[in-house]
PDB file of the backbone (N, CA, C, O) and the ligand in Angstrom, with CONECT records:
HET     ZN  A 101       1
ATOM      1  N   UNK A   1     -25.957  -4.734 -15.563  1.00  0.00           N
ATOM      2  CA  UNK A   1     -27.342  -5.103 -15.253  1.00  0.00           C
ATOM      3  C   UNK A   1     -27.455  -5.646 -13.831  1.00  0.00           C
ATOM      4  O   UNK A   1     -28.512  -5.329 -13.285  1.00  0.00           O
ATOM      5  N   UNK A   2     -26.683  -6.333 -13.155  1.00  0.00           N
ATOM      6  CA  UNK A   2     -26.475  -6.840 -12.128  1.00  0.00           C
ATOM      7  C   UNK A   2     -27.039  -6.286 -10.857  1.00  0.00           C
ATOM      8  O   UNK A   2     -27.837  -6.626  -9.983  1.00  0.00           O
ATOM      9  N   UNK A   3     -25.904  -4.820 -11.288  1.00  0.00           N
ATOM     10  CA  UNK A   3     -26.322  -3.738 -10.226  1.00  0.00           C
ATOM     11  C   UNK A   3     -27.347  -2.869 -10.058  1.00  0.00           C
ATOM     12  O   UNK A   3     -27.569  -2.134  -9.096  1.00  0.00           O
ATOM     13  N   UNK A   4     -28.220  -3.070 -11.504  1.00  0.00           N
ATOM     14  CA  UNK A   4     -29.370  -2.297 -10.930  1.00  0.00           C
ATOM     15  C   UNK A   4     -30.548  -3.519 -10.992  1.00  0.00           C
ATOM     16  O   UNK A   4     -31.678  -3.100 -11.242  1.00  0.00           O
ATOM     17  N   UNK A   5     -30.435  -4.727 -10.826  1.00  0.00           N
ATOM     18  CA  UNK A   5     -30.950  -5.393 -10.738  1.00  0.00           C
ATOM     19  C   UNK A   5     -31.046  -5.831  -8.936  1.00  0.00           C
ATOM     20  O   UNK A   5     -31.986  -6.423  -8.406  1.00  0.00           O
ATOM     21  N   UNK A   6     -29.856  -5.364  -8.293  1.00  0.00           N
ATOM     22  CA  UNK A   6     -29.776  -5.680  -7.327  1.00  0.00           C
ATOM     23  C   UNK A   6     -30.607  -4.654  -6.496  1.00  0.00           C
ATOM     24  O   UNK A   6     -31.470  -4.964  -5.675  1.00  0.00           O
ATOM     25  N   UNK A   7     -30.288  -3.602  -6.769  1.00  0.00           N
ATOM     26  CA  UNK A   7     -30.860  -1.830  -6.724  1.00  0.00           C
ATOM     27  C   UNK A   7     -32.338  -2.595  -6.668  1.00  0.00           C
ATOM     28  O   UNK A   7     -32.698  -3.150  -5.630  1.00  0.00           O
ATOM     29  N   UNK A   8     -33.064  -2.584  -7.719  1.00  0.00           N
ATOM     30  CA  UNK A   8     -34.376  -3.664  -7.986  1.00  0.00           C
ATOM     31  C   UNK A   8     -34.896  -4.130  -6.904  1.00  0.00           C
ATOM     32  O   UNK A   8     -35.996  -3.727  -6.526  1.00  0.00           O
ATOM     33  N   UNK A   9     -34.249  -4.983  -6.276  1.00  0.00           N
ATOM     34  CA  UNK A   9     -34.538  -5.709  -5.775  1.00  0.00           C
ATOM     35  C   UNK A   9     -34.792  -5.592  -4.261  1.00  0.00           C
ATOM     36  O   UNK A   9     -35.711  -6.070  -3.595  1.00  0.00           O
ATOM     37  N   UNK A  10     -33.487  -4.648  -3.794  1.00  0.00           N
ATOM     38  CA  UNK A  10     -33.291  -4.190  -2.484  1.00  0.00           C
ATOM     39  C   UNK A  10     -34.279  -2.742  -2.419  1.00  0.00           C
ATOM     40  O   UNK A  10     -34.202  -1.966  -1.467  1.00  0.00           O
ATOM     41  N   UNK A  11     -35.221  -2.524  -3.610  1.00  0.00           N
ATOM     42  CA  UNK A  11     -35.928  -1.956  -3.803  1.00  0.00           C
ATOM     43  C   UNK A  11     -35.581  -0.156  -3.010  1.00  0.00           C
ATOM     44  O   UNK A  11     -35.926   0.598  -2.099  1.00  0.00           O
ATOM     45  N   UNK A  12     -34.823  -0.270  -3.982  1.00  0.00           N
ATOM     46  CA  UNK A  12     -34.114   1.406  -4.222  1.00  0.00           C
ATOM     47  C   UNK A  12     -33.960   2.171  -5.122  1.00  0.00           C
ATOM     48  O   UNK A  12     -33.327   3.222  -5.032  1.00  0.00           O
ATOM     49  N   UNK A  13     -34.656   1.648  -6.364  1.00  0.00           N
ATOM     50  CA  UNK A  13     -35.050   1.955  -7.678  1.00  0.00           C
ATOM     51  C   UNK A  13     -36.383   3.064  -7.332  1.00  0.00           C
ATOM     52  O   UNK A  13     -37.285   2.848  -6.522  1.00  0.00           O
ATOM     53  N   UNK A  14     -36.223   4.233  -8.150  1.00  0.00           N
ATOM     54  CA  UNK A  14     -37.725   4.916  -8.133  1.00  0.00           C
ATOM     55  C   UNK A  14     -38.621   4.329  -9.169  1.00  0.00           C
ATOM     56  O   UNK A  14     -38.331   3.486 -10.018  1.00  0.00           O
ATOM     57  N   UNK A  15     -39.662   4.871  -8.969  1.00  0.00           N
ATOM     58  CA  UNK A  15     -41.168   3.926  -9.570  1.00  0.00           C
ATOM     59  C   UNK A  15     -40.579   3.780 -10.820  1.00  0.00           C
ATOM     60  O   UNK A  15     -40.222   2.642 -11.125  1.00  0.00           O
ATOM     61  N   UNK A  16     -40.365   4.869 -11.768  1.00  0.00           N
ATOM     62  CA  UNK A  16     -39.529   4.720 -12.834  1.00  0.00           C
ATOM     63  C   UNK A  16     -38.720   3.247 -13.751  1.00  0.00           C
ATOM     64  O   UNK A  16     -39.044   2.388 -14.571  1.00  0.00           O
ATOM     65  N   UNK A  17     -37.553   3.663 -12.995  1.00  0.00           N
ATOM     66  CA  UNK A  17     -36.449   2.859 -12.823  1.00  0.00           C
ATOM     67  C   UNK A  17     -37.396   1.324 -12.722  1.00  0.00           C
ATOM     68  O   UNK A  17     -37.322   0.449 -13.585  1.00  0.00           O
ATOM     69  N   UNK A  18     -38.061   1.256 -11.779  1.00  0.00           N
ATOM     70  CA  UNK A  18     -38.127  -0.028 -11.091  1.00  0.00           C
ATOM     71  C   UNK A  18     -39.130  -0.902 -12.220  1.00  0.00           C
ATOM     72  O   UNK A  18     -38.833  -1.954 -12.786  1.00  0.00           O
ATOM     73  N   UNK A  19     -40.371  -0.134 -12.345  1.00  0.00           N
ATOM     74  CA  UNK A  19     -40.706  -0.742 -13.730  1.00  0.00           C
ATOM     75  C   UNK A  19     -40.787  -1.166 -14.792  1.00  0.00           C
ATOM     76  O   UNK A  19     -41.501  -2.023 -15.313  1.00  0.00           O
ATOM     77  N   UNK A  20     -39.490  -0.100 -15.356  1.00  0.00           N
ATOM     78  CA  UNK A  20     -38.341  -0.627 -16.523  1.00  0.00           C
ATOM     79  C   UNK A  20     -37.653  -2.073 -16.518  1.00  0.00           C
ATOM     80  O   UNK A  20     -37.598  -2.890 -17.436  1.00  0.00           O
ATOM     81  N   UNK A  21     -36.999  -2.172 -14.844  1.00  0.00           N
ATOM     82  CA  UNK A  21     -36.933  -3.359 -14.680  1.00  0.00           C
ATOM     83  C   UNK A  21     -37.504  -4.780 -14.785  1.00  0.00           C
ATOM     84  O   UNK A  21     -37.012  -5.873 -15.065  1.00  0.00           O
ATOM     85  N   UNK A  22     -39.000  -4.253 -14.381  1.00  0.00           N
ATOM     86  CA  UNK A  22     -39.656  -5.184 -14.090  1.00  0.00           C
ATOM     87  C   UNK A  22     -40.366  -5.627 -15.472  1.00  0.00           C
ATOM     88  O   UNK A  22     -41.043  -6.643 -15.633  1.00  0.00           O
ATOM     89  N   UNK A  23     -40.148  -4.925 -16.154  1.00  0.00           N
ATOM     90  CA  UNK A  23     -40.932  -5.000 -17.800  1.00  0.00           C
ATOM     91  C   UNK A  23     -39.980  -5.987 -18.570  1.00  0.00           C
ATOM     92  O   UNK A  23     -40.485  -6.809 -19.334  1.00  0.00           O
ATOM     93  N   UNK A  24     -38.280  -5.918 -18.350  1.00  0.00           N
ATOM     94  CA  UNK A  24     -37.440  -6.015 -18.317  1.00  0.00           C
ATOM     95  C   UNK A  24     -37.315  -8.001 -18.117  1.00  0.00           C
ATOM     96  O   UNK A  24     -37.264  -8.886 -18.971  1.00  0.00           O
ATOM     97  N   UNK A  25     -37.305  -8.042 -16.909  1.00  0.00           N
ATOM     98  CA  UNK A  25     -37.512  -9.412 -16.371  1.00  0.00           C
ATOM     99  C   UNK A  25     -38.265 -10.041 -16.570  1.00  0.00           C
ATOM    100  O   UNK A  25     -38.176 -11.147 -16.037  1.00  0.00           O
ATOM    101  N   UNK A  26     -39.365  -9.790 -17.365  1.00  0.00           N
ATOM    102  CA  UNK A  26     -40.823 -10.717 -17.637  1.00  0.00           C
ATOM    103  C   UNK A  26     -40.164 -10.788 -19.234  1.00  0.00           C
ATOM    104  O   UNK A  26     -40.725 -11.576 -19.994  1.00  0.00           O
ATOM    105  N   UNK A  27     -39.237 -10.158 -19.660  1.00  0.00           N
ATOM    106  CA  UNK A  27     -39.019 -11.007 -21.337  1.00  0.00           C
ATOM    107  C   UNK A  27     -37.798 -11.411 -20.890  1.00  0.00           C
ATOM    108  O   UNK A  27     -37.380 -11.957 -21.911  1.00  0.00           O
ATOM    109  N   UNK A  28     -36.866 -11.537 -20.021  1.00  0.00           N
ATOM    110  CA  UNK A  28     -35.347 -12.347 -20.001  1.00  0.00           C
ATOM    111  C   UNK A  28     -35.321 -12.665 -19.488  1.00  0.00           C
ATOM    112  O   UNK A  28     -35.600 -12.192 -18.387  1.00  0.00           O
ATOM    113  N   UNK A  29     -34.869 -14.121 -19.747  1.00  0.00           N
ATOM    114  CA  UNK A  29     -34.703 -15.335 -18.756  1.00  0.00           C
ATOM    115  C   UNK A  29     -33.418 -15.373 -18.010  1.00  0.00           C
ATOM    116  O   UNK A  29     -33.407 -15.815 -16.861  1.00  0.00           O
ATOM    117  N   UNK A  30     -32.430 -14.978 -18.532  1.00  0.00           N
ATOM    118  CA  UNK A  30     -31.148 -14.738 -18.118  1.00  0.00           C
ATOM    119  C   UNK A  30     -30.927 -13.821 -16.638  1.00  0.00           C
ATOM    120  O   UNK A  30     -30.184 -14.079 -15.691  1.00  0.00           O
ATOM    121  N   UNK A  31     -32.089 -12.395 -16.883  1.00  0.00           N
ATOM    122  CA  UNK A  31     -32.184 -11.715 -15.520  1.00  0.00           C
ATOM    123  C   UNK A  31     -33.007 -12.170 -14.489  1.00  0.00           C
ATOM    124  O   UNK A  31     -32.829 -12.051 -13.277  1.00  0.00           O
ATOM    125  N   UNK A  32     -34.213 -12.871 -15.278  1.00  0.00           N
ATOM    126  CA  UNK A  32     -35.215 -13.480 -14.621  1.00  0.00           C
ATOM    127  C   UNK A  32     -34.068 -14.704 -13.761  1.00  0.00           C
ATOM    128  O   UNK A  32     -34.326 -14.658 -12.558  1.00  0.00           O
ATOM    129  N   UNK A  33     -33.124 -15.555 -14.007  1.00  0.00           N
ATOM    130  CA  UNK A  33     -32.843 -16.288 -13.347  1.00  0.00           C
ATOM    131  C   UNK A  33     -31.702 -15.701 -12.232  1.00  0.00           C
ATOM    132  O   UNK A  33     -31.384 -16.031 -11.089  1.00  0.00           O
ATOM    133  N   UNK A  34     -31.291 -14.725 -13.117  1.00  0.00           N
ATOM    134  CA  UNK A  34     -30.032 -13.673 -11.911  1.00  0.00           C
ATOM    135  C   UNK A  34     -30.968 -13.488 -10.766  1.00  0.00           C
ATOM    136  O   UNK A  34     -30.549 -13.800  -9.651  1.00  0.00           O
ATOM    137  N   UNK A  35     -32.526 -12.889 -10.924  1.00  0.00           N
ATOM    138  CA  UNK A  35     -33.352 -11.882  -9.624  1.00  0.00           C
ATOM    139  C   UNK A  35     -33.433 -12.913  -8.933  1.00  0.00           C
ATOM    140  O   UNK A  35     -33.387 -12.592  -7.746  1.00  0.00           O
ATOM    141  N   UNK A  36     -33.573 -14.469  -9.127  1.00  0.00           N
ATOM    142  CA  UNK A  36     -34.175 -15.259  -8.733  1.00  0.00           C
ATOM    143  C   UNK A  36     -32.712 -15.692  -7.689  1.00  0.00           C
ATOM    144  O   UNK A  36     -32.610 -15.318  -6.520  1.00  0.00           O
ATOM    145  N   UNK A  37     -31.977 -16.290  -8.200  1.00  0.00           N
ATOM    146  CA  UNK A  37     -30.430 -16.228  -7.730  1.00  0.00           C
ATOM    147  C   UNK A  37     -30.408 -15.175  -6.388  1.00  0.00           C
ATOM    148  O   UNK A  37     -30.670 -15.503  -5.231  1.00  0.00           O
ATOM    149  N   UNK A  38     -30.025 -13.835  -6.863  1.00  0.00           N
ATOM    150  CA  UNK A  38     -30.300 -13.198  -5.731  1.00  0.00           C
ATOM    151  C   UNK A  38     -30.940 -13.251  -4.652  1.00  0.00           C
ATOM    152  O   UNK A  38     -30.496 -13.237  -3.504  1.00  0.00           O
ATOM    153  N   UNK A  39     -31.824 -13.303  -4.954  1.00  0.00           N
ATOM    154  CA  UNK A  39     -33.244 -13.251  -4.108  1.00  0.00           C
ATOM    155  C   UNK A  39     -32.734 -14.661  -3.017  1.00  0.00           C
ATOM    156  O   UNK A  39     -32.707 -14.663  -1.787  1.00  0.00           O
ATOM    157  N   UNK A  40     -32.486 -15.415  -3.659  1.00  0.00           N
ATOM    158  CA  UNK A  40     -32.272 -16.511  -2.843  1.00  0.00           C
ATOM    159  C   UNK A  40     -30.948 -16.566  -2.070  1.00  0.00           C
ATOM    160  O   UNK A  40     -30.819 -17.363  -1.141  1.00  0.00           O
ATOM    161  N   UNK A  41     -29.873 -15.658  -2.469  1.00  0.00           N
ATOM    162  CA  UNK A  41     -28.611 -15.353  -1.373  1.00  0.00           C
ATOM    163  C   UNK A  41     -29.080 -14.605  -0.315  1.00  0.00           C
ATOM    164  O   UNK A  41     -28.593 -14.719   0.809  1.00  0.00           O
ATOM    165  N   UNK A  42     -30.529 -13.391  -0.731  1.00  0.00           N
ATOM    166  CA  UNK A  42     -30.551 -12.694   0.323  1.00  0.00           C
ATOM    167  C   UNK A  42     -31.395 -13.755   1.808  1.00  0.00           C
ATOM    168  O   UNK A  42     -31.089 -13.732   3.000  1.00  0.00           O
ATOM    169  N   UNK A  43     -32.260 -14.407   1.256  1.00  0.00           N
ATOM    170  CA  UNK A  43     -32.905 -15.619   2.067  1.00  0.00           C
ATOM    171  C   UNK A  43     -32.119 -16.397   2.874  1.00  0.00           C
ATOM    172  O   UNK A  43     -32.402 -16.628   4.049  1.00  0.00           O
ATOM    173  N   UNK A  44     -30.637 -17.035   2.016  1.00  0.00           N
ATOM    174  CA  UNK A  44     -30.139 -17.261   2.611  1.00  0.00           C
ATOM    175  C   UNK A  44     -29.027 -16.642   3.553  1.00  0.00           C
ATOM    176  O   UNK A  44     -28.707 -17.358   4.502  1.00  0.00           O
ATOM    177  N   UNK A  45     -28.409 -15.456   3.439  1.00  0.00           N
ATOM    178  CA  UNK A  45     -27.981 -14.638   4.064  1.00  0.00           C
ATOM    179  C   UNK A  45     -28.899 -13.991   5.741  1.00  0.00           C
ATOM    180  O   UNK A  45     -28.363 -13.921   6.847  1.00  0.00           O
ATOM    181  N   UNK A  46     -29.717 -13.776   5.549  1.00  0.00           N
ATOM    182  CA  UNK A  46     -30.815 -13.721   6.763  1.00  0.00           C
ATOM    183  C   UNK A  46     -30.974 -14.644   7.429  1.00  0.00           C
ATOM    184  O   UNK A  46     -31.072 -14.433   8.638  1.00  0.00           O
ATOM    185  N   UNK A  47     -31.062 -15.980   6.954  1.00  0.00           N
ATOM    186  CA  UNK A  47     -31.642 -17.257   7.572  1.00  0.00           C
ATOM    187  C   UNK A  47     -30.252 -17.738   8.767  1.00  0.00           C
ATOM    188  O   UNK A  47     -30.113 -18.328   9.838  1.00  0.00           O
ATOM    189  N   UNK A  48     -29.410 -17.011   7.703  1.00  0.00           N
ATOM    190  CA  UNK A  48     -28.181 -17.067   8.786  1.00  0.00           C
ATOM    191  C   UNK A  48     -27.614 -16.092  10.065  1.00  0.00           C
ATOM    192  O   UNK A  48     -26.655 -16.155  10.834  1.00  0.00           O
ATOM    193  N   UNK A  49     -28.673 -15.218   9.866  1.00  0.00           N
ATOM    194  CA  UNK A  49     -28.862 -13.744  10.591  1.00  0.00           C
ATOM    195  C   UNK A  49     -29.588 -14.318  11.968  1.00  0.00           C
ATOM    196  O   UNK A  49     -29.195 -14.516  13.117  1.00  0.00           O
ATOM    197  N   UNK A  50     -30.969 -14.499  11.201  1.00  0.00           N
ATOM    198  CA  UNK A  50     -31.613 -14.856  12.386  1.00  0.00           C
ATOM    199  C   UNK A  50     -31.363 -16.046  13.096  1.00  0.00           C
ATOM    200  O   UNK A  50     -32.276 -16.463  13.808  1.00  0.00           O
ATOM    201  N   UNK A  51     -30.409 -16.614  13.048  1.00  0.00           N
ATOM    202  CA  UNK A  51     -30.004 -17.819  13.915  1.00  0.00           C
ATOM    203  C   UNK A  51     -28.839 -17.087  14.672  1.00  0.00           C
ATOM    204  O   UNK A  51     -28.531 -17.644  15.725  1.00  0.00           O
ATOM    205  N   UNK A  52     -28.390 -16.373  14.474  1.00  0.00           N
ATOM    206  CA  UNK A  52     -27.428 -15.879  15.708  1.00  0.00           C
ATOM    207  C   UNK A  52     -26.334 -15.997  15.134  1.00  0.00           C
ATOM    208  O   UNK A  52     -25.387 -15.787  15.892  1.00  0.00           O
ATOM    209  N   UNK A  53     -26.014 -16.295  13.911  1.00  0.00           N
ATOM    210  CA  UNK A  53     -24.428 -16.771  13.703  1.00  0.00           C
ATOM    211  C   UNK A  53     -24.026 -15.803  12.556  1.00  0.00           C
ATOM    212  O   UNK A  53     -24.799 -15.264  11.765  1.00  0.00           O
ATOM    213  N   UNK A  54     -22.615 -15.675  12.614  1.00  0.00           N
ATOM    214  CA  UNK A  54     -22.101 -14.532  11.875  1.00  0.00           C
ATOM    215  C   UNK A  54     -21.984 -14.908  10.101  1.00  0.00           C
ATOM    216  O   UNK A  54     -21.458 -15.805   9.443  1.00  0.00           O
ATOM    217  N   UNK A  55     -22.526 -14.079   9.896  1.00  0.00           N
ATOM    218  CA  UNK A  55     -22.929 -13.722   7.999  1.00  0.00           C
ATOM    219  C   UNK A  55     -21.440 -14.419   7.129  1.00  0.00           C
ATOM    220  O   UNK A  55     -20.459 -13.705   7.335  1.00  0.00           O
ATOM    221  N   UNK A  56     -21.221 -15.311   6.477  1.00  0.00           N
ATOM    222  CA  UNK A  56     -20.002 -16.217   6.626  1.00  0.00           C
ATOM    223  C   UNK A  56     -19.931 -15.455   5.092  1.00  0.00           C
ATOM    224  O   UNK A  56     -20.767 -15.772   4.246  1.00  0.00           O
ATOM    225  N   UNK A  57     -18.774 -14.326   4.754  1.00  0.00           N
ATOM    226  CA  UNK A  57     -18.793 -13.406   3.706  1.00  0.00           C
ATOM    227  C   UNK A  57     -18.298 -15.154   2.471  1.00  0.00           C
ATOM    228  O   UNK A  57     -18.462 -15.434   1.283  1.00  0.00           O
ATOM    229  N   UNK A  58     -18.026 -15.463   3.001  1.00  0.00           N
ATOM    230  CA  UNK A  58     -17.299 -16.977   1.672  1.00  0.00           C
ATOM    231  C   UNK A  58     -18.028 -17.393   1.329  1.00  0.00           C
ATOM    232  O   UNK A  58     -17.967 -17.629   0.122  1.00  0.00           O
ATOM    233  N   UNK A  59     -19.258 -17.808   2.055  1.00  0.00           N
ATOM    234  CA  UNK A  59     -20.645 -18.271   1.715  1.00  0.00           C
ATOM    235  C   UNK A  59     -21.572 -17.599   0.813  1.00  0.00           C
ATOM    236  O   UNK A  59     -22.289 -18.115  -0.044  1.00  0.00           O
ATOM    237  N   UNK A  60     -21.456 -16.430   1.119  1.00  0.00           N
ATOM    238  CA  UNK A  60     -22.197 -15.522   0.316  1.00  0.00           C
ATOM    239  C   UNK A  60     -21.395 -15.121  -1.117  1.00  0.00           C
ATOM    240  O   UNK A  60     -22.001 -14.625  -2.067  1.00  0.00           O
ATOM    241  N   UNK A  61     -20.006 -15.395  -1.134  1.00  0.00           N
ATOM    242  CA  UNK A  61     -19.250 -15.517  -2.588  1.00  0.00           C
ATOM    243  C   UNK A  61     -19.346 -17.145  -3.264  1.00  0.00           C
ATOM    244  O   UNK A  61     -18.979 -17.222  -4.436  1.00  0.00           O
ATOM    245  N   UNK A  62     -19.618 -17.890  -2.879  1.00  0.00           N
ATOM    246  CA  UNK A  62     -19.870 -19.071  -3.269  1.00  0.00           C
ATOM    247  C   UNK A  62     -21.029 -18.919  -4.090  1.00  0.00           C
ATOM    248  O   UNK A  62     -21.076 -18.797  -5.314  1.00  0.00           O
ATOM    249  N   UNK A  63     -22.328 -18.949  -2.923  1.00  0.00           N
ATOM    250  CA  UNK A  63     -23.499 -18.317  -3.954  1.00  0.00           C
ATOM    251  C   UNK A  63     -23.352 -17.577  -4.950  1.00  0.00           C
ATOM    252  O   UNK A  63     -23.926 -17.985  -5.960  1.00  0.00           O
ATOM    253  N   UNK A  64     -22.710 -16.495  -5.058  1.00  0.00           N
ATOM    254  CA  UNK A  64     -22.822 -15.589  -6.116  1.00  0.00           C
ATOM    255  C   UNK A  64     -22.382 -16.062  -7.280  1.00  0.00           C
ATOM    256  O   UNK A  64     -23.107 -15.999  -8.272  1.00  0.00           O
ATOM    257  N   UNK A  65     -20.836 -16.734  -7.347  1.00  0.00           N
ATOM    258  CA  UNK A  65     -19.922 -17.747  -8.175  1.00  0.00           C
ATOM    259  C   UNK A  65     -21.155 -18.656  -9.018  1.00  0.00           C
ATOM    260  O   UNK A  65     -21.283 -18.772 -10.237  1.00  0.00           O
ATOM    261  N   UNK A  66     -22.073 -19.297  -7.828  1.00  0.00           N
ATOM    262  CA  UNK A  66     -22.684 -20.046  -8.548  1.00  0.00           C
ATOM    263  C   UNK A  66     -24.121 -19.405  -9.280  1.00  0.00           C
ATOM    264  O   UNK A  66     -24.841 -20.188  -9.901  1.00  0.00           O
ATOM    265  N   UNK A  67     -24.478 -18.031  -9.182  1.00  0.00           N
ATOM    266  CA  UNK A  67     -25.541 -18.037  -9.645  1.00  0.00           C
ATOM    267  C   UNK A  67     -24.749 -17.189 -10.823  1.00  0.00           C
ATOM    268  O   UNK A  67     -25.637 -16.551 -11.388  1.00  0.00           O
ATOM    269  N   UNK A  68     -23.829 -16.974 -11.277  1.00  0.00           N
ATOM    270  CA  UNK A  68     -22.711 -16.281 -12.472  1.00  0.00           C
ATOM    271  C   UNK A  68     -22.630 -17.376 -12.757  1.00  0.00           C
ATOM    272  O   UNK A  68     -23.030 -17.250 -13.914  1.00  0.00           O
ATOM    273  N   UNK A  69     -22.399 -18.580 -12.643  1.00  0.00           N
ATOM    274  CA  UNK A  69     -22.467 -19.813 -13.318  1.00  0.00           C
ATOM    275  C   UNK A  69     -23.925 -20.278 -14.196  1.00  0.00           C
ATOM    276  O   UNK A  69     -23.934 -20.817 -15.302  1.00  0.00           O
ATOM    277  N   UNK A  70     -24.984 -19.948 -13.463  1.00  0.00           N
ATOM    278  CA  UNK A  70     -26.151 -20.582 -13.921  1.00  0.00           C
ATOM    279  C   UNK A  70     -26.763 -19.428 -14.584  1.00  0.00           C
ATOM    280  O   UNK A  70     -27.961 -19.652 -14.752  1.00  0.00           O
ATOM    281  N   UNK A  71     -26.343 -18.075 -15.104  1.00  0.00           N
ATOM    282  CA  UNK A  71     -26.726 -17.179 -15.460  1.00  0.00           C
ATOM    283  C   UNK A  71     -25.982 -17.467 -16.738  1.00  0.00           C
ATOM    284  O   UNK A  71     -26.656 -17.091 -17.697  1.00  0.00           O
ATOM    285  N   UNK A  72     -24.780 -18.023 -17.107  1.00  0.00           N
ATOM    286  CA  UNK A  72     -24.097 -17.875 -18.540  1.00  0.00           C
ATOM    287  C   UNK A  72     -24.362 -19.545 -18.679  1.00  0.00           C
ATOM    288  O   UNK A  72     -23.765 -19.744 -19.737  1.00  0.00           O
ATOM    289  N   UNK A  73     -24.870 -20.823 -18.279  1.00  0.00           N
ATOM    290  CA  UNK A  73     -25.302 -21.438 -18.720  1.00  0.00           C
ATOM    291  C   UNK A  73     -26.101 -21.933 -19.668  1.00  0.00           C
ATOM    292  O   UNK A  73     -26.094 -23.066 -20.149  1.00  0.00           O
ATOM    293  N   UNK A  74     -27.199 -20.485 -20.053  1.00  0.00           N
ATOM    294  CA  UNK A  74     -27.887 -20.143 -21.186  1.00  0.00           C
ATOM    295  C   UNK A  74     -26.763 -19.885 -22.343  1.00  0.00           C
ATOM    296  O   UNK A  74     -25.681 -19.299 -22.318  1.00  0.00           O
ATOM    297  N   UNK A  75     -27.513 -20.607 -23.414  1.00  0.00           N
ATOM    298  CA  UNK A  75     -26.425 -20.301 -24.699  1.00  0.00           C
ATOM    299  C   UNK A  75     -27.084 -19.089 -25.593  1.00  0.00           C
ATOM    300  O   UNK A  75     -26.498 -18.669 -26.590  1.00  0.00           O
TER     301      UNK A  75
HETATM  302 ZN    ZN A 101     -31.794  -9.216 -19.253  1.00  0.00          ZN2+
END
């Protein structure tokens, strides 16, 4: 799910696909909190773009670690 959630997001899904998703995320909280997760590495990944400084790949595995953490936090 991850990966086409990411697909989703980076909006490379056809109309199809993408609505499935999106039908998808309005009943699970679990993906609903993954898109959200994401969404917020890519924010922060850019924010580090547009300042001039190089994309710190550890940083961006940290995030991820932690949003795989807060994604199986749900019981
Ligand atoms: Zn789901």
């Amino acid at each position: 799910m991850a990966r086409l959630l990411q697909a989703y997001l980076d909006g490379e899904l056809d109309a199809g696909r993408a609505r499935r998703v999106a039908v998808h995320l309005d009943g699970c909280w679990r993906c609903g909190l993954e898109a959200s997760a994401y969404e917020a590495i890519k924010v922060a990944v850019s924010a580090v773009s547009t300042h001039g400084g190089p994309v710190s790949h550890e940083a961006v595995a940290r995030l991820r670690d932690f949003a795989d953490r807060l994604a199986e936090a749900q019981p």
